[in-house]
C-alpha positions in Angstrom: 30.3 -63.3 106.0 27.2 -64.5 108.1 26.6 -67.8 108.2 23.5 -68.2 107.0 25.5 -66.2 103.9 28.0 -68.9 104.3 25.7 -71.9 104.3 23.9 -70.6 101.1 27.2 -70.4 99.1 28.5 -73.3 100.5 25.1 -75.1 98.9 26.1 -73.0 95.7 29.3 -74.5 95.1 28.1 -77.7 96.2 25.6 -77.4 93.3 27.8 -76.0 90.3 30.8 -78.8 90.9 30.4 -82.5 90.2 32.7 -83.3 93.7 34.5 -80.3 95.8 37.0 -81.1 99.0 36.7 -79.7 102.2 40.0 -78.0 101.6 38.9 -76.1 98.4 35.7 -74.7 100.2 38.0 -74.1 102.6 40.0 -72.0 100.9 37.0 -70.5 98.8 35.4 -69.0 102.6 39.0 -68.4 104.2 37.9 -70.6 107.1 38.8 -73.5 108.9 38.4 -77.8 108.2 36.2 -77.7 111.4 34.2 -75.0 110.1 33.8 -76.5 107.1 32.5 -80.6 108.4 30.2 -78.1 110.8 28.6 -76.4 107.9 28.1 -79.7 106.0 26.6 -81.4 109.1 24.1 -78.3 109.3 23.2 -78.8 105.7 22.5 -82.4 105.7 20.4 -81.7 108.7 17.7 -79.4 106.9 17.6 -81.8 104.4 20.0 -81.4 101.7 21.1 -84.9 100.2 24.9 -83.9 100.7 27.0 -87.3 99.7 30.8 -87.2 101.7 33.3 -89.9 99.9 36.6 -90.4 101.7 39.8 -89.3 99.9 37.2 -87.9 96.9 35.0 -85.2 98.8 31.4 -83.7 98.6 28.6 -84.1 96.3 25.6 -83.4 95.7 22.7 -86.4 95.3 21.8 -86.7 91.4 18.6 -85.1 91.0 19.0 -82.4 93.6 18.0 -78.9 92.2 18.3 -75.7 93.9 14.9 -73.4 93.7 15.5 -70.5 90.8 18.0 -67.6 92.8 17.0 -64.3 92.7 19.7 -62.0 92.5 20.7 -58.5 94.3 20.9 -55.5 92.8 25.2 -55.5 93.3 25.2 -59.4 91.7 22.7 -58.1 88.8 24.7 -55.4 88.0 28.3 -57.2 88.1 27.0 -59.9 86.3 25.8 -57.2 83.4 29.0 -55.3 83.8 31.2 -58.7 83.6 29.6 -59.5 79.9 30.3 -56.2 78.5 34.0 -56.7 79.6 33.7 -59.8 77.8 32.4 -59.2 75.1 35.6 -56.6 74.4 38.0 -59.7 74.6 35.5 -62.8 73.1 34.6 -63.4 69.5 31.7 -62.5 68.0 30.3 -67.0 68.3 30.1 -66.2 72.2 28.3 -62.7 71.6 24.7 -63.8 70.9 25.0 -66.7 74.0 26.0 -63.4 76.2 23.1 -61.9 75.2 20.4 -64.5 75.8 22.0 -64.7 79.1 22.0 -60.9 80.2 17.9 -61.4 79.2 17.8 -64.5 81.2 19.1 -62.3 84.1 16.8 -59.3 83.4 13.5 -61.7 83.4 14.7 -62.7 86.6 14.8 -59.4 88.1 11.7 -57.0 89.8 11.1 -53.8 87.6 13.1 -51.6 90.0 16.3 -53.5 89.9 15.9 -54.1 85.9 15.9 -50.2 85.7 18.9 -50.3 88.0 20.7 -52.9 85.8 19.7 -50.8 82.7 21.0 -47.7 84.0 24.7 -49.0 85.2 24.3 -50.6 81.6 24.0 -47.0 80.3 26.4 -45.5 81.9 29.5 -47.9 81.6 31.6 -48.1 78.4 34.5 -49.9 77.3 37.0 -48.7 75.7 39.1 -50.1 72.2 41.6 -52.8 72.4 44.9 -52.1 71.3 44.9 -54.2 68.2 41.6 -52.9 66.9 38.1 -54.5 66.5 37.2 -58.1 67.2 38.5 -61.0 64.4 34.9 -61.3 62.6 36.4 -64.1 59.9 38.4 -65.9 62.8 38.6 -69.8 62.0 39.1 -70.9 65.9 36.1 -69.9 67.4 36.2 -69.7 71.3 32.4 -71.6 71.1 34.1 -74.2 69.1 36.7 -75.0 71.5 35.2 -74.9 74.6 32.8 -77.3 73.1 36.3 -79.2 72.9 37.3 -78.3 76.1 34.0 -79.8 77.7 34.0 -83.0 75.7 37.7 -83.6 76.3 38.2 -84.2 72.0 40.9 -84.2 70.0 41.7 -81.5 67.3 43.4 -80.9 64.4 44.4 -77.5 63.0 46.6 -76.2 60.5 48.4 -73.3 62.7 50.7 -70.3 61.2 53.9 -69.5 63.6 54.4 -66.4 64.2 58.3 -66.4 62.8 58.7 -67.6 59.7 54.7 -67.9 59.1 55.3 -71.1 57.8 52.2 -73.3 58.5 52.1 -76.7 59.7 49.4 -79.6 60.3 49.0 -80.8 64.3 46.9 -83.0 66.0 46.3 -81.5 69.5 44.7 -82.4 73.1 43.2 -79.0 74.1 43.9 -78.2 77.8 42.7 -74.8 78.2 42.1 -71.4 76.9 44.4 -67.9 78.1 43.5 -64.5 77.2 46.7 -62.5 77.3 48.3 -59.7 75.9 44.7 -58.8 73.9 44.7 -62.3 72.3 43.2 -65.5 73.2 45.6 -68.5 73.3 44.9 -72.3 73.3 47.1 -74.3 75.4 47.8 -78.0 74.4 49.3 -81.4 74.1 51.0 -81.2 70.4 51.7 -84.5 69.2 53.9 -82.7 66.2 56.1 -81.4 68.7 55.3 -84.1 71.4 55.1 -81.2 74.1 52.9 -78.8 76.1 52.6 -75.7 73.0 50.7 -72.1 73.3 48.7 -71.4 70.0 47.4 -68.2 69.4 43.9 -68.3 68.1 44.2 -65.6 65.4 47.2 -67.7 64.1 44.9 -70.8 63.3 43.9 -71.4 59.9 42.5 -74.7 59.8 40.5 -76.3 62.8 38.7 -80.2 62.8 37.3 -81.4 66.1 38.5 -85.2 65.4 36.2 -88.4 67.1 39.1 -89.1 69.3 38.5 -88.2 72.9 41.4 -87.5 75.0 42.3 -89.2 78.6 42.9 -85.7 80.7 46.8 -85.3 81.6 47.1 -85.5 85.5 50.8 -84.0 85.3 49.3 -80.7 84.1 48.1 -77.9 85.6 47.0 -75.0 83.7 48.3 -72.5 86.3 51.5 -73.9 87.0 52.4 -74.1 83.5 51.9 -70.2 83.1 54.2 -69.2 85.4 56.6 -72.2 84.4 56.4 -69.8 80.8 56.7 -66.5 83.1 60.0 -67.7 84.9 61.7 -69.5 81.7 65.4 -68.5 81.8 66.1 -65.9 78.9 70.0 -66.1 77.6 69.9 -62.6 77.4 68.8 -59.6 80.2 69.5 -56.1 79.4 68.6 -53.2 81.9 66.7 -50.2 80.5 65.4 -46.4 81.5 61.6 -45.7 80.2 60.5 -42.7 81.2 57.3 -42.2 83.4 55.4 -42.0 80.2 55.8 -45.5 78.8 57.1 -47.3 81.6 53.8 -48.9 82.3 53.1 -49.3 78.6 56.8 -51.3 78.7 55.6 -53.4 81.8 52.8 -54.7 80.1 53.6 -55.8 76.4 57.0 -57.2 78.0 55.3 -58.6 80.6 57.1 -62.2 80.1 60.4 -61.5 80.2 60.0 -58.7 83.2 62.2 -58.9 85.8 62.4 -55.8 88.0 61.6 -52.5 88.4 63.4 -49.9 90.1 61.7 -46.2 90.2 64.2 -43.2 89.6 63.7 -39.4 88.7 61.7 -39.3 85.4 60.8 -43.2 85.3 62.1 -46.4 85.8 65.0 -48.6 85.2 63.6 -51.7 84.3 65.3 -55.2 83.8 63.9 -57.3 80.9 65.1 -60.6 79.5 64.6 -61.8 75.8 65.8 -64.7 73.9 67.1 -62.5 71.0 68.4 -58.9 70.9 66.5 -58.3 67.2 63.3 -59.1 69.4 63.7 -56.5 71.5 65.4 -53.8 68.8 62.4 -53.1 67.3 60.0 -52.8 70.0 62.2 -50.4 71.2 62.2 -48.1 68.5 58.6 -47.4 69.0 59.4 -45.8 72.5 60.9 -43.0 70.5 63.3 -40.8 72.7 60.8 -41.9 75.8 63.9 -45.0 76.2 67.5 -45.3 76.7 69.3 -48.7 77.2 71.7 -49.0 79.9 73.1 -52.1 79.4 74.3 -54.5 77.4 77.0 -52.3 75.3 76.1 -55.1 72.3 72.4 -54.0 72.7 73.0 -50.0 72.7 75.0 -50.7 69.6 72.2 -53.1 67.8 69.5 -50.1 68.6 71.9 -47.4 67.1 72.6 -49.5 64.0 69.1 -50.3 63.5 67.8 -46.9 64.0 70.4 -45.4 61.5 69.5 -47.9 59.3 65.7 -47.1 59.3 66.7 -43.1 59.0 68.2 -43.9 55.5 65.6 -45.8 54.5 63.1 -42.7 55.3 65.5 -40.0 54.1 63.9 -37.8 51.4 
């Protein structure tokens, strides 16, 4: 990247955060401290009101407004592309925001690049989810929550585990929003369980944003905590062959409990751990004769008695 390139986004990122440090625009252009008090300097020089607090970092002067941006061609088009892909995984409260934006973007635009934007439009599809259409009648809302998110407020939601289904009453501090495994998730402070909790969305039947705002927790980091859940110690591990077939297909809805992978002829061998071997049973089953356990002995036995089990049951 030029620097004139440089300069311009470093002014970007200057404008869309409140305070950045010098370390995280660093990080953002892959250059160096030096590079990065030069570039400041060079702003400040042509003008821009650019506001250095020690220990804190850079801001921008209150007031200060970039002219309107015109974008490329490539940004118009990924920007167009990036809303169709999210408008597979959002609700249906964020689809109608999406939209007005994508017009917002297309005003913006000369007539040749519009065409251009409607054209890559045209020609890119998404395909279905795995668990079917979007939730239509879904009580959490993602607009809803990131309106909690923002104005750091309480909640409270009557939430359905996915066990027993029994359903409980919690007041939560909302921390941040996940989209994995084709759901959304809501990470939070539980005060019923007095602990960091994952809530899936669908699995919410009840939602109040309460008057209470909520002090944000310094200890936490969104990050870290996801791959705190990723390397959580399973009691149990269990080594398995899935052929070539369904071996990614494993990877992916087992995703938390992976371990390893080890390629051989006609698949993998790949290591999973799980908390309970009835988890894992049935899951199993729906590889068909495209898996064969390894190891544990206890586990090939669960899978043979469940599968003879579910034979009778179908036996005509």
């Amino acid at each position: 990247m030029n620097r004139i390139d440089r300069l311009m986004g470093t002014l970007l990122l200057l404008q869309s955060r409140r305070v950045i440090r010098a370390e995280d625009i660093a990080d953002h252009f892959e250059i160096s401290l030096r590079t990065v008090y030069r570039d400041v300097s060079a702003l400040s020089e042509i003008g821009v009101p650019v506001i250095a607090e020690a220990g804190i970092g850079y801001s921008l002067m209150k007031g200060y407004l970039l002219p309107p941006i015109m974008f490329s061609e490539e940004e118009a088009a990924a920007l167009g592309t990036a809303a169709m892909a999210l408008s597979k995984t959002s609700d249906p409260s964020l689809d109608a925001t999406m939209q007005t934006a994508l017009m917002k973007i297309r005003a913006a635009l000369p007539e040749p690049q519009r065409r251009r934007l409607e054209r890559v439009e045209q020609s890119v599809v998404f395909g279905w989810n795995g668990y079917g259409e979007k939730p239509v009648k879904q009580v959490a809302r993602l607009v809803d929550l990131q309106r909690s998110l923002a104005e750091s407020k309480a909640l409270r939601i009557d939430y359905q585990t996915g066990g027993r289904g029994e359903v409980t009453t919690r007041e939560i501090e909302p921390l941040g929003l996940v989209h994995y495994l084709e759901y959304w998730h809501l990470i939070a402070w539980c005060g019923l369980r007095e602990d960091y909790r994952d809530f899936r969305l669908d699995r919410i039947q009840k939602v109040e944003q309460l008057d209470r705002r909520v002090s944000r927790r310094r200890d936490f980091d969104l990050q870290a905590y996801l791959q705190k859940q990723r390397e959580l110690p399973a009691v149990l591990e269990t080594r398995i062959f899935f052929s070539a077939y369904s071996v990614a297909r494993a990877k992916r809805e087992w995703s938390l409990g992976f371990v390893a992978e080890e390629e051989v002829e006609g698949g993998s061998v790949v290591t999973l751990r799980t908390g309970d071997w009835r988890w894992i049973t049935g899951w199993l089953l729906s590889f068909r004769e495209n898996v064969r356990v390894l190891e544990p002995l206890e586990l090939q036995r669960e899978l043979a008695s469940t599968a003879r089990r579910v034979a009778e049951h179908h036996a005509v």
